[in-house]
C-alpha positions in Angstrom: 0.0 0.0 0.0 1.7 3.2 -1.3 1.9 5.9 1.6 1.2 10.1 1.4 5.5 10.2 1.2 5.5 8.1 -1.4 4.9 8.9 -5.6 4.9 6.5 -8.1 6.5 7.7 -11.7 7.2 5.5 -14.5 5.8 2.7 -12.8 7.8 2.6 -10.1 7.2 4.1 -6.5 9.5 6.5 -5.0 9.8 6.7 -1.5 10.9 10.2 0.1 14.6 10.1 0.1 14.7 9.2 -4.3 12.2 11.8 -4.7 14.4 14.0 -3.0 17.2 12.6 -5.7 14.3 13.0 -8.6 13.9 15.9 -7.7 17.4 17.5 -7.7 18.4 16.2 -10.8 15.1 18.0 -12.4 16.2 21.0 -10.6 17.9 23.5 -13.6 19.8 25.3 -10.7 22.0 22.7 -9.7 24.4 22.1 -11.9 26.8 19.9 -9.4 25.2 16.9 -7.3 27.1 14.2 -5.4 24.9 11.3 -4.2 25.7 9.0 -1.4 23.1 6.2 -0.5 22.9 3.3 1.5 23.5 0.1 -0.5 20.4 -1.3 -2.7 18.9 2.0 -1.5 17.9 2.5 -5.3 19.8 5.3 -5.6 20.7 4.7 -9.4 17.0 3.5 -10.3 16.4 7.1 -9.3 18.7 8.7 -11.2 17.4 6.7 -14.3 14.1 7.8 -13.6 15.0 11.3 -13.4 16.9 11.3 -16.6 14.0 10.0 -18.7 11.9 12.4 -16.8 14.2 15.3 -18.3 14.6 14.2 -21.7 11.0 13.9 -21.8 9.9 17.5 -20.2 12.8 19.4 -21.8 12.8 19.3 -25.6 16.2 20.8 -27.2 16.3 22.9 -29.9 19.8 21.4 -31.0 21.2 18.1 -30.5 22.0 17.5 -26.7 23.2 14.7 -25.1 23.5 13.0 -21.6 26.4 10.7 -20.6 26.6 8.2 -18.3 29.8 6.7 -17.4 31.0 4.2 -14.9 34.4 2.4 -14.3 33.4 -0.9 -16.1 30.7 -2.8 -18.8 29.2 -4.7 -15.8 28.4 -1.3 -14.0 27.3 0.5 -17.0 24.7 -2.3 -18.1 23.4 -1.6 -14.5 21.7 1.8 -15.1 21.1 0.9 -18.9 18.8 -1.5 -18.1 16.6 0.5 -15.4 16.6 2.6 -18.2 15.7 0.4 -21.5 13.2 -1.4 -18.3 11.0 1.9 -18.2 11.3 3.1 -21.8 9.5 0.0 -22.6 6.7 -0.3 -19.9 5.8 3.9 -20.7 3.8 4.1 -24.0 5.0 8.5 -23.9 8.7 7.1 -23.8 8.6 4.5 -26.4 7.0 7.0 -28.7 9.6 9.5 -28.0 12.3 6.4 -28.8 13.9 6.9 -32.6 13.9 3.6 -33.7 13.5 1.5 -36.8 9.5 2.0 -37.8 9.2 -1.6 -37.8 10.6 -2.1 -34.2 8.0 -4.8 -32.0 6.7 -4.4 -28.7 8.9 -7.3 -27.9 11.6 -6.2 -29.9 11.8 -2.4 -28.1 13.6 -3.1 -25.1 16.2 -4.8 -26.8 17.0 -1.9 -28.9 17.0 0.8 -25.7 19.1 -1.7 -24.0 21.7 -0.3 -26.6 25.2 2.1 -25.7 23.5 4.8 -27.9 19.7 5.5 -27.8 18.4 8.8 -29.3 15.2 10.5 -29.1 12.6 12.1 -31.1 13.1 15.6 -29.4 16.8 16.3 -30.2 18.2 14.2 -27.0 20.5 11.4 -27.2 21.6 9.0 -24.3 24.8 7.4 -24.2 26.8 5.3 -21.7 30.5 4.4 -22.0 32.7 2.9 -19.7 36.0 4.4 -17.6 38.0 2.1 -17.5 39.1 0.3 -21.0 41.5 -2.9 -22.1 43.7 0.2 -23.7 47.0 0.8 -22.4 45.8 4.2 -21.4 42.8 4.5 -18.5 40.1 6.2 -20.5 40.8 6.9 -23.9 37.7 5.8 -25.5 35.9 8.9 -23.3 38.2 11.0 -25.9 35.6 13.1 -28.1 32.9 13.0 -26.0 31.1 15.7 -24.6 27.7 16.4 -22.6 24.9 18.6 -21.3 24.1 16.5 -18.0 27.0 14.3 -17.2 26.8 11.4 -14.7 29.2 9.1 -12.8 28.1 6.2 -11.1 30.2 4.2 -8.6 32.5 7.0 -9.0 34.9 6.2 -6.0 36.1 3.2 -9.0 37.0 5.8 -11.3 40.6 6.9 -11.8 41.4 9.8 -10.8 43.6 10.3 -13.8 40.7 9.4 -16.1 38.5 12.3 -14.2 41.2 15.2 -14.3 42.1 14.1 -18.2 38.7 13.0 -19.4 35.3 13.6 -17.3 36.3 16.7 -16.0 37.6 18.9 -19.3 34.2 17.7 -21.0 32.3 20.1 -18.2 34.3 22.8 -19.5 32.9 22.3 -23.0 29.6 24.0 -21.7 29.3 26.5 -19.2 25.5 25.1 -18.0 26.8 21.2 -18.4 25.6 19.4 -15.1 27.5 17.2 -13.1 25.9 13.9 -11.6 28.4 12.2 -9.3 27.0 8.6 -7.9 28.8 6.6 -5.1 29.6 4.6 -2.6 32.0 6.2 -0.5 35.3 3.5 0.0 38.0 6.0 0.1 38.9 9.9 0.0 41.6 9.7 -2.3 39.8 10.8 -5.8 37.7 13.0 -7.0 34.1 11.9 -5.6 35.5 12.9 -2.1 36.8 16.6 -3.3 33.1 17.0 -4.5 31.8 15.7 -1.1 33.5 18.3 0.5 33.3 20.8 -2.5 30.4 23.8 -1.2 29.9 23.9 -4.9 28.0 21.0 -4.8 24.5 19.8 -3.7 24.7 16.8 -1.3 22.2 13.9 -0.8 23.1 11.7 1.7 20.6 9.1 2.6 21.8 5.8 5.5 20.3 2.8 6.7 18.4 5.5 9.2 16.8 7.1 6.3 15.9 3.7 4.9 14.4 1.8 8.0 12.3 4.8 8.4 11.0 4.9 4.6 10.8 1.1 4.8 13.3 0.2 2.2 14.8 -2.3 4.7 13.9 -4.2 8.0 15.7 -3.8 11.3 16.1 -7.9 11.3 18.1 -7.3 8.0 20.3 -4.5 9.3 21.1 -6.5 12.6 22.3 -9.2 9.8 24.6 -7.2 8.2 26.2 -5.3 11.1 26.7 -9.0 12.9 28.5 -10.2 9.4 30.1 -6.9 8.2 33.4 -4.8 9.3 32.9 -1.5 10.8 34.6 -0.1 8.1 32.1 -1.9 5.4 29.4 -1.0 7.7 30.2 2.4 7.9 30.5 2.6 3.9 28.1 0.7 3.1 24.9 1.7 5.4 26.7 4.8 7.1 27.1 5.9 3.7 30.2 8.3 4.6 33.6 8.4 3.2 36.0 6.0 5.1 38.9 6.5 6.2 40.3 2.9 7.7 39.2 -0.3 8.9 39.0 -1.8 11.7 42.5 -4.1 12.4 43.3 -2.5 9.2 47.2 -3.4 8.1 47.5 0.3 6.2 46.3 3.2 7.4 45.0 5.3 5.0 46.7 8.6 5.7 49.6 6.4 5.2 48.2 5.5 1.9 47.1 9.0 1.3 50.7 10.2 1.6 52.2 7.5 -0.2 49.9 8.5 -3.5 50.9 12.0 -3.1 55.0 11.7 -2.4 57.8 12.9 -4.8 60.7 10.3 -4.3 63.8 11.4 -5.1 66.1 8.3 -5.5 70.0 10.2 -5.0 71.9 6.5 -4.7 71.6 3.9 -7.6 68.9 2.0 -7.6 67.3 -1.6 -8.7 64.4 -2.6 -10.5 61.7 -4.5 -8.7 59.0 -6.3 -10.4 55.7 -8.5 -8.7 53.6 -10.4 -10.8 50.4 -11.4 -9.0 48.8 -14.1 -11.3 45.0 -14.6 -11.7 43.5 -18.0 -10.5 40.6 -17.3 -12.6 37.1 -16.0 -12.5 37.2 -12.5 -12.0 40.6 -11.9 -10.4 43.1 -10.3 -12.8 47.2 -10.8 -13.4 48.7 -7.5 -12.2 52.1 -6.6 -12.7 53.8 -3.7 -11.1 57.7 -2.3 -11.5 58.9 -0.1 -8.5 62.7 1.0 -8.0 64.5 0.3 -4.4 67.7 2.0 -3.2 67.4 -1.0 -0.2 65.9 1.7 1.9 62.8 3.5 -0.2 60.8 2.2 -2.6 59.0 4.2 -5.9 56.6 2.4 -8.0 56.4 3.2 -11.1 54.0 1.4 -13.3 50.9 -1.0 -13.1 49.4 -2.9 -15.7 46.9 -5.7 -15.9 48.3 -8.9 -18.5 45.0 -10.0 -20.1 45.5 -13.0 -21.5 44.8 -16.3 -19.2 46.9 -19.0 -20.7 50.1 -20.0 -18.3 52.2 -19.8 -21.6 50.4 -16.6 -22.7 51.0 -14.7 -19.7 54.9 -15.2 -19.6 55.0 -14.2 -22.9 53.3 -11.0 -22.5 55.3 -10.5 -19.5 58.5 -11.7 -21.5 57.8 -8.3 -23.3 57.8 -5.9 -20.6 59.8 -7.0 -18.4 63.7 -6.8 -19.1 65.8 -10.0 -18.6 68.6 -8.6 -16.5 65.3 -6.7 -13.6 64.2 -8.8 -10.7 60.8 -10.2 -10.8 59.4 -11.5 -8.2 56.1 -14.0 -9.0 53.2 -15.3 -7.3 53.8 -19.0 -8.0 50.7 -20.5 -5.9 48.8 -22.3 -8.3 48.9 -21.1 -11.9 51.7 -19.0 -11.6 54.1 -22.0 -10.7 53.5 -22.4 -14.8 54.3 -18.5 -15.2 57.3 -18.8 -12.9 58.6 -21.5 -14.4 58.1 -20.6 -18.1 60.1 -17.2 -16.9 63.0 -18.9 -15.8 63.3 -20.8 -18.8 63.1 -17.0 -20.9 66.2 -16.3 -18.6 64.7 -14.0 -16.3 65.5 -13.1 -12.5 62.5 -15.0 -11.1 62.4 -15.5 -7.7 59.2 -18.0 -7.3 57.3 -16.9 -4.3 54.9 -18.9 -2.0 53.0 -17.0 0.3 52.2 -19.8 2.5 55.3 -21.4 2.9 57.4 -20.2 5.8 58.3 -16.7 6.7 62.0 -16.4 5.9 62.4 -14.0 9.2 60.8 -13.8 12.5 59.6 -17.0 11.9 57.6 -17.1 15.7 56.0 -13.2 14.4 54.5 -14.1 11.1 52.1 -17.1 10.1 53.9 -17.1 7.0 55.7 -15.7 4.2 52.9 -13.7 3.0 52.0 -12.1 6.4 55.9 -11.3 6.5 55.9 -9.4 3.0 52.6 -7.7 3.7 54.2 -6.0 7.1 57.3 -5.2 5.2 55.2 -3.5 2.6 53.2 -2.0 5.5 56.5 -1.0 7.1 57.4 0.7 4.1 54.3 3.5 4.4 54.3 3.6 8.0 57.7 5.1 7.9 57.2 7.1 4.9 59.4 5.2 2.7 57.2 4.2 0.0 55.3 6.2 -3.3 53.0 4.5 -5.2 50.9 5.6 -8.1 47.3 7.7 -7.8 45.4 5.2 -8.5 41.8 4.6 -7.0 41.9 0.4 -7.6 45.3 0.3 -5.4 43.9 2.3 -3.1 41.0 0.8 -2.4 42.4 -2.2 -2.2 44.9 -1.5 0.4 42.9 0.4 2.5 40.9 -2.7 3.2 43.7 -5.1 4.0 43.3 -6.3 7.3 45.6 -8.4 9.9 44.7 -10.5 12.9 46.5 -12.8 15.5 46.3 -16.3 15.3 45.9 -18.3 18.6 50.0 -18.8 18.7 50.0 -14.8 18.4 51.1 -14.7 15.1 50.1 -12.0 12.1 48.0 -13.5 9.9 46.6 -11.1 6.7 43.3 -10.9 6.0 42.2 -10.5 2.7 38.9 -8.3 1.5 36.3 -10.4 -0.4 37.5 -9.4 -3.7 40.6 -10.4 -4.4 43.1 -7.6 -4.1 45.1 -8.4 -7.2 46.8 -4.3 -7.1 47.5 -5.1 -3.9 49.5 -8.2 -4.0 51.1 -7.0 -6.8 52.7 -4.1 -5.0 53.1 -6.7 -1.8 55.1 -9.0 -4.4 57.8 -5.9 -5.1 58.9 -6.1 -1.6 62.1 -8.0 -1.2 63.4 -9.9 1.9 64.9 -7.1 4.1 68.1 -9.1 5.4 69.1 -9.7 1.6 67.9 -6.1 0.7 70.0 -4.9 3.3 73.3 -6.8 1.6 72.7 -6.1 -1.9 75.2 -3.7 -2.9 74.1 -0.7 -4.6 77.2 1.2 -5.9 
């Protein structure tokens, strides 16, 4: 039974908190809006709403365009089909559509489910994606420009794509609005600069908000703060910006000053390489290169192999890598294959295992994993680390976590996902007592 707060539009009932989001992005006067929701909250089914709404109330007299953008296909495909959903259950929209005279009933939601759907009335709606398999993050957002502009997820988008892509296309037109969607993991990118940023209008909706609107039931809630973090709970139903975990292993204004450091390496230095390999699924083979003096680290460079065959990958890797650099590889599993097909190129592999033995302090870590993670944690504590801007890594490493085991030893906690930017990085770290002999002049 639909209550006095709540509207239905489009088929769909809004409760008070995405009217409040409808209503905003209707609103002509605000041109920047940041939108932070409890999960499931519906947050981007309201912004889909709204944008069909517009299109249909605000005819153009020339060509205009709204982008939506988010860091992968998966994510993008998302608010495409709340979208294609309602154009094909509202009679006004489906007129508006501009599609092939002969298009079916059956056959229209198929053809708004595409990248590109245009409209009758001079608008056009288009969704691309942030991050692409090119070698540079974003270059397929080259050429694009548009009069409402949104981000979803946008705590996944590079920072680097935002300040060379996203951003310059608000510049194209000074009444271009901005439509920032996330969920808050981390204050290192550009979604947090517009959470702070008086320039723009803030929605912020928790679990609160939603228990009260009845989007969710206090049995549920108990559920998910009994299985969750506090630092998932906080981003996740708190629905502000984090800022570290609970037990986390890297704090993140460690993190944060690690992203933003200029190393200046004044002794000769050595090339370190880490190769996490994928196990499959949706984990990816990361390969990152930093430079040690045996006291500081820099990394420079992170890429993601995409090919999955064991032989495949050490070729790929055979190309970037040079023969005479150390390379240290995740050899658990597939990348025994990888290891081994390195060694036989003639590479510097050194094969490693996290859960064989720690090589030091053998009664302080559970193993050798737990060992390279504190070193690499080490490393930022003390302020001798710089690693690249980038929102993935972060992420990642800001929701690392440690705990003892019953003998007392560290143990590393992975997050659900595996951290594949993460490991990579962990991989570059090489054992201190050898660092410490290994002769740099």
């Amino acid at each position: 039974m639909q209550t006095e707060a709540e509207v239905t539009t489009l088929g769909y009932t809004l409760t008070r908190g995405q009217q409040e989001i409808v209503g905003a992005v209707l609103d002509p006067t605000i041109l920047r809006l940041i939108i932070s929701c409890m999960t499931r909250y519906g947050k981007t089914r309201a912004v889909a709403i709204a944008l069909l709404l517009y299109i249909q109330n605000n005819p153009a007299d020339k060509p205009r365009r709204v982008l939506i953008i988010a860091p992968t296909i998966d994510q993008t495909n998302i608010i495409r089909n709340y979208i294609a959903e309602h154009i094909a259950n509202n009679q006004t929209l489906s007129d508006l559509v501009d599609k092939p005279s002969h298009t079916t009933a059956s056959r229209l939601k198929s053809e708004v489910s595409k990248k590109r759907i245009t409209f009758k009335n001079n608008w056009e709606l288009l969704t691309l994606t942030a991050h692409g398999a090119g070698e540079e993050p974003g270059k397929q957002l080259m050429g694009f420009g548009g009069d409402i502009i949104v981000t979803d997820e946008a705590c996944l988008i590079l920072d680097e794509v935002y300040r060379k892509r996203i951003g310059r296309m608000l510049g194209d037109k000074p009444d271009s609005k901005l439509i920032i969607i996330v969920n808050p993991w981390n204050r290192l990118n550009f979604a947090y600069r517009a959470w702070v940023n008086p320039e723009f209008r803030r929605i912020h909706i928790d679990w609160r908000q939603a228990l009260r609107e009845g989007r969710v039931t206090e049995t549920f809630l108990q559920e998910q703060r009994d299985t969750l973090s506090d630092y998932e709970w906080k981003v996740l139903y708190e629905s502000f910006f984090a800022e570290e975990a609970e037990g986390c292993l890297i704090h993140f204004n460690w993190i944060e000053r690690a992203a933003n450091k200029q190393t200046s390496l004044n002794r000769k230095y050595k090339a370190v390489w880490g190769l996490d390999v994928a196990e499959g699924g949706a984990d990816l083979t990361v390969l990152s290169k930093t430079l040690t003096d045996g006291v500081h680290y820099k990394q420079l460079e992170m890429q993601v192999i995409r090919t999955v065959e064991t032989m495949a990958t050490a070729n790929e890797v055979d190309k970037i890598v040079p023969k005479n650099e150390l390379l240290h590889v995740d050899a658990v599993g597939v990348g025994a294959g990888v290891a081994s097909r390195l060694k036989e190129l003639k590479h510097r592999v050194v094969a490693v295992k996290g859960s064989q033995s720690p090589t030091v302090e053998e009664d302080r870590f559970l193993n050798l994993k737990a060992q390279k993670y504190w070193q690499l944690r080490t490393m930022f504590e003390q302020g001798n680390i710089e690693i690249l801007n980038d929102n993935r890594l972060i992420q990642q490493l800001s929701q690392m976590k440690y705990e003892f085991t019953s003998a007392g030893k560290i143990k590393i906690v992975d997050p659900e996902k595996s951290p594949d930017y993460a490991d990579s990085l962990m991989q570059c770290m090489c054992d201190p007592y050898k660092l410490t002999a290994w002769k740099f002049g």
